[in-house]
Wavefront OBJ file of the C-alpha trace (Angstrom):
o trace
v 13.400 -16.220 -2.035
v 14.416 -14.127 -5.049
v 12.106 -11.578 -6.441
v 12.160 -13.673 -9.427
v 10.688 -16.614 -7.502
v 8.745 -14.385 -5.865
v 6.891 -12.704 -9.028
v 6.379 -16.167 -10.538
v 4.648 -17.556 -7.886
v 2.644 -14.724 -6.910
v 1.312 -15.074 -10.844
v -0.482 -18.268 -10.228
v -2.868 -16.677 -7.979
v -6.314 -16.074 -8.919
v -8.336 -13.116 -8.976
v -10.167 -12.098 -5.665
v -12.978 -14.253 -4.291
v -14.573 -14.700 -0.546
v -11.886 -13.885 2.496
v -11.831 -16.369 5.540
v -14.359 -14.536 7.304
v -17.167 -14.926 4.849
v -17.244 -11.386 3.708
v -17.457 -10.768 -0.395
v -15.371 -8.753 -2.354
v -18.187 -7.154 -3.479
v -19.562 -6.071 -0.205
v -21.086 -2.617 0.320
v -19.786 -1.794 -3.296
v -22.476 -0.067 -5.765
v -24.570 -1.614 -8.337
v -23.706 -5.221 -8.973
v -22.680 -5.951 -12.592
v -23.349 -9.403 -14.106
v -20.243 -12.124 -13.435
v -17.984 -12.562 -15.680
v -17.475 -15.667 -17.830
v -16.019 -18.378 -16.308
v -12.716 -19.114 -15.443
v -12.039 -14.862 -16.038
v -9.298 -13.322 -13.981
v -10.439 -10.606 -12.080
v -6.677 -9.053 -11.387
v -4.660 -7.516 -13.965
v -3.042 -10.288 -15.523
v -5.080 -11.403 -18.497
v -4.291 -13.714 -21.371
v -3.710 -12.770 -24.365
v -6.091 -12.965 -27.637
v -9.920 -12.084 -25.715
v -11.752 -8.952 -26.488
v -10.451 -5.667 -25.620
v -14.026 -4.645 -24.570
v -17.277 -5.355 -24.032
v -19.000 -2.583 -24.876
v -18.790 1.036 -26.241
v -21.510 3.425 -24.518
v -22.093 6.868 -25.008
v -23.560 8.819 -21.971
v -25.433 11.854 -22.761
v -27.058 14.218 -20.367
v -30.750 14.777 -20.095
v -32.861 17.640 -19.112
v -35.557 16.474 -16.426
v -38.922 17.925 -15.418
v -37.265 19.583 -12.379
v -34.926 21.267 -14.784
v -31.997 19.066 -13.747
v -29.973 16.758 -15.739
v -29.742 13.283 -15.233
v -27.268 11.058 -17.375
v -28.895 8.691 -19.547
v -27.337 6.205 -22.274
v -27.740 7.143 -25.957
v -25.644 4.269 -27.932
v -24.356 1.080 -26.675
v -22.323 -0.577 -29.412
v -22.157 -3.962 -29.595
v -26.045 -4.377 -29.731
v -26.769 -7.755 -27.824
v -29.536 -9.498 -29.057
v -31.097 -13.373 -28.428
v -29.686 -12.836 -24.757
v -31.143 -15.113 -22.035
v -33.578 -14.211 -19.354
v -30.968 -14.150 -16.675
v -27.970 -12.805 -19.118
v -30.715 -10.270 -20.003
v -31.295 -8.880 -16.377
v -27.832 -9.286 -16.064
v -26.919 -6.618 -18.688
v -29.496 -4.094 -17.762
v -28.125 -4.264 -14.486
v -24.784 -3.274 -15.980
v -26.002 -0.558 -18.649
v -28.005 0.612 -15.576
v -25.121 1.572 -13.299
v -22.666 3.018 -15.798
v -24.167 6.036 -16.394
v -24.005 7.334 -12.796
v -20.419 6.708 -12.729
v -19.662 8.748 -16.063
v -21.005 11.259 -14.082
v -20.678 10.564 -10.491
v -20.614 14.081 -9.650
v -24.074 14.783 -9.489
v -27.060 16.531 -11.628
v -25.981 20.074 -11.821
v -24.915 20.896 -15.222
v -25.341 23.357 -17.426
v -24.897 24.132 -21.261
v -21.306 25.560 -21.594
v -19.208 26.703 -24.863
v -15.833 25.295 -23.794
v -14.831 22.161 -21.648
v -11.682 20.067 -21.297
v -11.634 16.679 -22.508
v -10.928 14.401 -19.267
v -9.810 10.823 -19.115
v -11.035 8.585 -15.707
v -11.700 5.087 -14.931
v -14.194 3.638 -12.491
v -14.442 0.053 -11.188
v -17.771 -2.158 -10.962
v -17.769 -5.188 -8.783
v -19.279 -8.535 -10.084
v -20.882 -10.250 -7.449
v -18.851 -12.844 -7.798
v -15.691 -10.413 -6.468
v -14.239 -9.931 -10.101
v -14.427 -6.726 -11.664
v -15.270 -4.762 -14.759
v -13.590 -1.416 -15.730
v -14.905 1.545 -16.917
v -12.520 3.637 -19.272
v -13.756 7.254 -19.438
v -13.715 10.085 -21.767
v -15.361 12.746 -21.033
v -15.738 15.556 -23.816
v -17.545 18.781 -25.489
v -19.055 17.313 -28.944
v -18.220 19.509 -31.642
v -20.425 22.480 -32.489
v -21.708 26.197 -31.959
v -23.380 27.484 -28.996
v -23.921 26.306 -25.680
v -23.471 22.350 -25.438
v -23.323 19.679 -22.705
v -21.015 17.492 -22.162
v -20.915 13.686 -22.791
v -19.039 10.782 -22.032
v -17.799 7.760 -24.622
v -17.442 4.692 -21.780
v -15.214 1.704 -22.823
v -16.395 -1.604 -20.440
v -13.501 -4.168 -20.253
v -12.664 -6.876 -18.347
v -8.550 -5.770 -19.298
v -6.712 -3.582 -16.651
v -4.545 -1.467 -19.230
v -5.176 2.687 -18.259
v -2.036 3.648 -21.449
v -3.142 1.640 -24.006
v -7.012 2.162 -23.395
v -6.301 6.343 -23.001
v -5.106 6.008 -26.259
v -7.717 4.113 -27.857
v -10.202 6.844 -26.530
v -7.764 9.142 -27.848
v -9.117 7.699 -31.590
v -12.661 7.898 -30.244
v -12.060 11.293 -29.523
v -10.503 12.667 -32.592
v -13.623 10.498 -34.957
v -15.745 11.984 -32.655
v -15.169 15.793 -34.171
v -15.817 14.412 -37.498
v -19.179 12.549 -37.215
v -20.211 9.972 -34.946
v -20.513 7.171 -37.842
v -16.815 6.984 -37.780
v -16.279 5.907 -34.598
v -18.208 2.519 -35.069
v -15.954 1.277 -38.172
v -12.829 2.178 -35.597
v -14.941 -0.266 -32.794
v -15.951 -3.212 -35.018
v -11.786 -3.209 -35.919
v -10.926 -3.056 -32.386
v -13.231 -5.656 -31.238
v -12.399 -8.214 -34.152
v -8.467 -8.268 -32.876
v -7.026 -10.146 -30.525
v -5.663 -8.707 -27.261
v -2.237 -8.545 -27.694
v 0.509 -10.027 -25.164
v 2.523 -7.888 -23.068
v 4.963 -5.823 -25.004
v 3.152 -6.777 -28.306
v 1.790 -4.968 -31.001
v -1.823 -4.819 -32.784
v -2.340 -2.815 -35.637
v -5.815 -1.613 -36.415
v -7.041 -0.462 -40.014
v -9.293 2.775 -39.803
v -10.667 4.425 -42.711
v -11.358 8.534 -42.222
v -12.999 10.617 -44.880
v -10.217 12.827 -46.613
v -7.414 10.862 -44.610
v -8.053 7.982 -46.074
v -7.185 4.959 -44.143
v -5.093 4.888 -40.761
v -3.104 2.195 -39.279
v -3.287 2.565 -35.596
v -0.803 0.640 -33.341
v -1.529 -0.352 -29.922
v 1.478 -1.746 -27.523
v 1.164 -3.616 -24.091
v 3.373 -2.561 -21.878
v 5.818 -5.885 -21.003
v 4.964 -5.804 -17.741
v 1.567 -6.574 -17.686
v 0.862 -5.889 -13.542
v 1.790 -2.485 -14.292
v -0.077 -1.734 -17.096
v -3.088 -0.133 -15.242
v -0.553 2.159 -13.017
v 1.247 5.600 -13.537
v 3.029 6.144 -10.068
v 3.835 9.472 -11.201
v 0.690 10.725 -11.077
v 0.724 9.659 -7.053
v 4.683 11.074 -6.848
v 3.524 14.459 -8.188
v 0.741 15.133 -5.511
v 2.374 13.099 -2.438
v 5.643 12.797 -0.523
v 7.601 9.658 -0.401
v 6.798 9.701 3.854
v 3.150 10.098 3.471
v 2.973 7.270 0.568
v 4.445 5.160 3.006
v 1.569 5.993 5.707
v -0.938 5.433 2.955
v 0.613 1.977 1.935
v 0.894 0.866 5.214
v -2.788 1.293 6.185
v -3.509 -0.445 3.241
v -1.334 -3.302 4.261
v -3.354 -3.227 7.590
v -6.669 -2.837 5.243
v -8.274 0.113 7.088
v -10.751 2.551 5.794
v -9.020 4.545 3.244
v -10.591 7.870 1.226
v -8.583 10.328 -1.103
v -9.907 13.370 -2.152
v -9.733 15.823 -5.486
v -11.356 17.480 -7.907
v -10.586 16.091 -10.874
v -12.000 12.458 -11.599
v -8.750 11.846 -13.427
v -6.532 12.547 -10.523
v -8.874 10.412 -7.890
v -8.802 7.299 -10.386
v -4.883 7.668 -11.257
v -4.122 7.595 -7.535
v -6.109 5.336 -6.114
v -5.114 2.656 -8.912
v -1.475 3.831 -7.675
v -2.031 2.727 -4.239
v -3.645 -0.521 -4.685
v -0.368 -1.153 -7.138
v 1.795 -1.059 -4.539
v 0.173 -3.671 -3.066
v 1.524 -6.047 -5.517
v 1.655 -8.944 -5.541
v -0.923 -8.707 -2.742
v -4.561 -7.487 -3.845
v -6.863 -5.394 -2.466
v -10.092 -7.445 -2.036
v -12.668 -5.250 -0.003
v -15.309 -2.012 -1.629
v -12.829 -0.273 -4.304
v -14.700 2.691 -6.037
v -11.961 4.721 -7.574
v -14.871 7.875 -8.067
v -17.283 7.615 -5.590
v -20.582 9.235 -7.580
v -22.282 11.718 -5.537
v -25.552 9.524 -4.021
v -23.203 6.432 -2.971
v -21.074 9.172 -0.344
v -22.561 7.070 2.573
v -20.136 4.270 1.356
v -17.986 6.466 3.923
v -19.926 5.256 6.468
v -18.995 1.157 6.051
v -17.439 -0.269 9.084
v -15.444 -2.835 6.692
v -12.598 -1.836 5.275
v -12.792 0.775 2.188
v -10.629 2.206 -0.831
v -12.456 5.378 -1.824
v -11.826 8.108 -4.394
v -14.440 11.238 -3.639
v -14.641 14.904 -5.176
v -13.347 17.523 -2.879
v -16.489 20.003 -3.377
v -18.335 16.997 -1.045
v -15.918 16.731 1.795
v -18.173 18.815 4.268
v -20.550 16.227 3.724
v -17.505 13.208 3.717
v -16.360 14.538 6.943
v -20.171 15.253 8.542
v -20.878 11.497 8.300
v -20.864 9.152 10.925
v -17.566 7.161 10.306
v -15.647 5.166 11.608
v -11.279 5.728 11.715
v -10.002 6.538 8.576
v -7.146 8.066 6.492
v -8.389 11.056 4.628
v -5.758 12.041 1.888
v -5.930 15.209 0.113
v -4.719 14.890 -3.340
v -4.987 18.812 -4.466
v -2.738 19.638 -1.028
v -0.414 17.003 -0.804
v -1.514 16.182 2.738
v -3.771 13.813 5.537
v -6.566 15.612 6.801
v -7.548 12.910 9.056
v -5.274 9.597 10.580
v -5.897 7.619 12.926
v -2.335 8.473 14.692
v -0.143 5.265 14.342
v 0.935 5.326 10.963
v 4.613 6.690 11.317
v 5.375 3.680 13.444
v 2.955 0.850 11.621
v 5.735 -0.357 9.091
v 8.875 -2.104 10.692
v 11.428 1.114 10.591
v 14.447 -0.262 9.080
v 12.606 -1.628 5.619
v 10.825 1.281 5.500
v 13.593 3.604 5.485
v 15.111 1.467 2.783
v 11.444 2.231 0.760
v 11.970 5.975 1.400
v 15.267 6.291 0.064
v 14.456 4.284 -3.367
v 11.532 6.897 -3.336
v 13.209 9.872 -2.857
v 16.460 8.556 -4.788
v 13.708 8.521 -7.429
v 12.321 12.164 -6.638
v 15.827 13.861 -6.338
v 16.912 12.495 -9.677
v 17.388 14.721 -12.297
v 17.036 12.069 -15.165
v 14.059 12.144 -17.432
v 12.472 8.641 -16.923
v 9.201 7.485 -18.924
v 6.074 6.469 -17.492
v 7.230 2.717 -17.468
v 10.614 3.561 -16.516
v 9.053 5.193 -13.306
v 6.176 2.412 -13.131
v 9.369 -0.359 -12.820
v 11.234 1.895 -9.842
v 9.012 2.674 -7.781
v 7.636 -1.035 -8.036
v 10.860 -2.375 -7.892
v 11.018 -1.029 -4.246
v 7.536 -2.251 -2.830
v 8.192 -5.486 -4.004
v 11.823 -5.929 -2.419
v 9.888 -4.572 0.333
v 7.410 -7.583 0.358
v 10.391 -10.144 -0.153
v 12.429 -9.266 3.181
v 9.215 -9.036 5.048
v 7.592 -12.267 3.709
v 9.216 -13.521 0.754
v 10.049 -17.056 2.833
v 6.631 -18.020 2.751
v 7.144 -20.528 0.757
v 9.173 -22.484 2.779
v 6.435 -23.131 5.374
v 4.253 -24.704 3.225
v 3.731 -28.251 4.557
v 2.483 -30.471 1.393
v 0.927 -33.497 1.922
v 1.044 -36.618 -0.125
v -2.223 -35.578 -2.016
v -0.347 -32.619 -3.500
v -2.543 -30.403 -0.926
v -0.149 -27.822 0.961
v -1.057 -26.188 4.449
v 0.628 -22.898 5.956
v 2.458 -22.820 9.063
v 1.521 -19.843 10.181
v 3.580 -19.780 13.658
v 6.699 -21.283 12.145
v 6.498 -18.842 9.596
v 6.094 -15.629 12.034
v 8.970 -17.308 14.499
v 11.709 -17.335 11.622
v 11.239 -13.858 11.345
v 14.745 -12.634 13.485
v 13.761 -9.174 13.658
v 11.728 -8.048 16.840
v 9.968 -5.124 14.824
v 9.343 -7.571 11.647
v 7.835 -10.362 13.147
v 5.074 -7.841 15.497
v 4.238 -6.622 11.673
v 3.729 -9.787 10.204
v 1.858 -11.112 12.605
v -0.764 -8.246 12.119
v -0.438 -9.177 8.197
v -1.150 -12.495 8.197
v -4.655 -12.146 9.567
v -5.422 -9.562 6.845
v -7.419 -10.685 4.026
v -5.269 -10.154 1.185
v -2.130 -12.412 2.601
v -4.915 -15.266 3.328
v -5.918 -15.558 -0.165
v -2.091 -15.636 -1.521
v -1.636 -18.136 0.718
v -4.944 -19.877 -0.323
v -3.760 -19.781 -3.517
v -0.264 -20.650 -2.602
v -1.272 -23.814 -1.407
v -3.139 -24.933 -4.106
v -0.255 -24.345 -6.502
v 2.548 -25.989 -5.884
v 5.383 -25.690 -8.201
v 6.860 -29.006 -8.924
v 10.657 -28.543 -7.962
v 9.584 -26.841 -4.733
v 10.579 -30.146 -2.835
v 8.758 -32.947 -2.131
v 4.997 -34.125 -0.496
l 1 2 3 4 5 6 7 8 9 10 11 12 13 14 15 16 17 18 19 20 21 22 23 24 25 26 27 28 29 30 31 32 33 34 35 36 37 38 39 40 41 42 43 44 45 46 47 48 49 50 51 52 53 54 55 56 57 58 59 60 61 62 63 64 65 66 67 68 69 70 71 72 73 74 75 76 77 78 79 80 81 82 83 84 85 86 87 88 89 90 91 92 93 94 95 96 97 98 99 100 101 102 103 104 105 106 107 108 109 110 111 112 113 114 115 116 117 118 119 120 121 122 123 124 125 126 127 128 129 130 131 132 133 134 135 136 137 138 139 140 141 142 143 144 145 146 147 148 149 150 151 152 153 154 155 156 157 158 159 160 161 162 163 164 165 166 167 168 169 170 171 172 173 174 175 176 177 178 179 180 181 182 183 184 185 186 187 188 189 190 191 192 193 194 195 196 197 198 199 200 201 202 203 204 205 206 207 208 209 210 211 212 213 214 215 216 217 218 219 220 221 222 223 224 225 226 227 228 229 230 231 232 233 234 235 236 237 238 239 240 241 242 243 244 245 246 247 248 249 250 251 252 253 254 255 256 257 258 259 260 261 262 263 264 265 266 267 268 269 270 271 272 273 274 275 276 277 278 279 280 281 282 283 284 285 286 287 288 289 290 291 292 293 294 295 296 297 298 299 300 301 302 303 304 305 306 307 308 309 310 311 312 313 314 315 316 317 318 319 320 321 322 323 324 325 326 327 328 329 330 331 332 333 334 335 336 337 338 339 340 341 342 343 344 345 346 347 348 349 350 351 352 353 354 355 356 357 358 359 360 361 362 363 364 365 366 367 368 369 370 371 372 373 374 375 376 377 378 379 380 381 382 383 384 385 386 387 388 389 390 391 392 393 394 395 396 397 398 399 400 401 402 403 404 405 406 407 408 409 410 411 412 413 414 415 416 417 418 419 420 421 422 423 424 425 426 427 428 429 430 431 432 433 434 435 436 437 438 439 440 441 442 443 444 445 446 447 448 449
């Protein structure tokens, strides 16, 4: 099958839901958010025209008895009001978990005069497997003196990192001048339409003694990248060990990365479930692990984890189970479980390590998209030698129902090394909902039932 082919199809799919074996998406993640509406995607390709966001929050810290702070929300913009009972309970649920990932790393701040402005993301699980993102500025509010910081939270139901970094970028800058003039900015945000990928939306914004600013805001054109920057993962990790990292992923194991910054974990980690594409990761996925959810190292299904370093005594003191424990700030694997050089049939990934390093050794400047469209370029042409005749072993029946033939499929694999990897694949949970999905959506000129 062409890549072509192989992209279109893999776009019919829909967003994660329940593997064979019962278990949810959601499973051992932390604080269930209310489901989205129905019908929502829950990966990253969303149609055009909906809202960019949900909500605007500010998270502020407080000062408690004990003389600790804990993070509390100040201002939630939209105000919801004449809410149902359950869409009520639902959305206190949600406000109720944000804070503790604006600050996931625990209570111990203190009043300081200077701080970098950082940029994160975090993930919530609905508990119907879709998921919400948090988009994350952290920042020092304008002033004299000794000040804590605070964090302006954008909730969407849109996987773009770019486009939403910039919009905080806005948030920021208003932010110096007065609060009030960050709500105007909102309101015009969340009146226009989403744009489609590699479209344009123009936002009016009036700022006292500017006067009023046009901001543009552009989708990237290819719209399952638009949550990624692979550079940030190419800066901190070799081509070999990305390969051990994506093929534990392909086997779904127990997977934790380490650093200090929150920008870094949720960068990376958003990396590394990108090169699953057009696969999904569809088990716990908590790009910042906040500091009183660090047991989640202790689930025996598998796991996607982002976690501070300054906790990894207490990461590596728990009683797990095999994992791969990246370090993001070294450039290394602290911990593996030992087979990961010999996991991924040799031959295609050799061919994966020379598009990578092609990529590294080149002395040309190439943007964020241009490096977004490389290194994806090579994961997918991965996926198509390995499995990209899938489609051809889908048996349709005269209902327009289609069922996989698993063995048939394995068996036309000529390659010894190949077919021993596949057949490990195809009981994972991600290839068994493509191929779920795969048979529900047949393409009409794909033969006949």
């Amino acid at each position: 099958a062409s890549i072509g082919n192989f992209f279109r199809r893999s776009l019919r799919r829909a967003g994660r839901r329940e593997g064979k074996d019962g278990a949810s998406a959601a499973e051992n993640t932390p604080p269930r958010v209310p489901q989205g509406k129905p019908g929502e995607r829950s990966s990253v390709f969303y149609s055009a025209g909906q809202f960019f966001f949900e909500y605007l929050v500010v998270v502020s810290l407080k000062k408690m008895a004990d003389g600790h702070y804990e993070p509390k929300i100040t201002y939630q913009f939209p105000k919801r009001e004449n809410l149902l009972k359950g869409q009520k309970e639902e959305e206190e649920r949600l406000l109720q978990a944000i804070p503790l990932f604006c600050f996931p790393d625990g209570n111990n701040w203190a009043p300081v005069t200077e701080f970098t402005s950082e940029t994160f993301s975090f993930v919530l699980t609905n508990v119907d497997g879709s998921r919400k993102i948090g988009y994350c500025r952290r920042l020092l509010p304008s002033g004299r003196g000794v000040r804590l910081p605070e964090v302006f939270c954008i909730i969407s139901c849109l996987g773009c990192f770019g486009l939403f970094s910039k919009i905080l970028d806005e948030v920021e800058k208003r932010r110096q001048i007065s609060m009030a003039v960050i709500y105007p900015f909102m309101q015009g945000l969340r009146e226009s339409p989403f744009p489609a990928p590699g479209k344009t939306v123009t936002i009016k914004s009036f700022i006292p003694e500017s006067g009023t600013e046009l901001i543009e805001l552009t989708r990237p054109v290819d719209a399952h990248l638009e949550h990624v920057e692979f550079q940030a993962l190419l800066q901190r990790l070799s081509p070999h060990l990305i390969l051990h990292i994506f093929a534990s992923a392909m086997l779904e194991r127990r997977l934790i990365f380490l650093a200090e910054e929150l920008s870094v974990l949720s960068q990376c980690i958003h990396a590394v479930a990108a090169l699953l594409y057009p696969f999904t990761w569809a088990h716990t996925y908590i790009p910042v692990v906040p500091e009183c959810l660090l047991d989640t190292v202790c689930c025996p299904t598998p796991f996607m984890v982002g976690i501070q370093m300054r906790h990894l005594e207490r990461v590596l003191e728990q009683p797990m189970e095999e994992a791969l424990i990246v370090d993001l700030c070294e450039g290394k694997i602290i911990r593996a479980v030992g087979d990961e050089e010999e996991i991924l049939p040799g031959k295609l990934q050799n061919e994966v390590l020379i598009s990578l390093n092609r990529h590294n050794n080149n002395n040309n400047v190439h943007t964020s998209e241009q490096v977004n469209a490389l290194v994806s370029e090579a994961f997918v042409h991965f996926f198509v030698r390995l499995v990209g005749h899938y489609a051809s072993y889908i048996k349709w029946g005269r209902s327009g129902s289609g069922s996989f033939q698993e063995r048939a499929f394995c068996k036309a694999i000529a390659s010894k090394s190949c077919r021993r990897f596949v057949k490990k694949f195809v009981k994972t949970n991600m290839f068994s909902l493509f191929i779920e999905e795969a048979e529900k959506s047949r393409i009409p000129q794909e033969g006949k039932g």
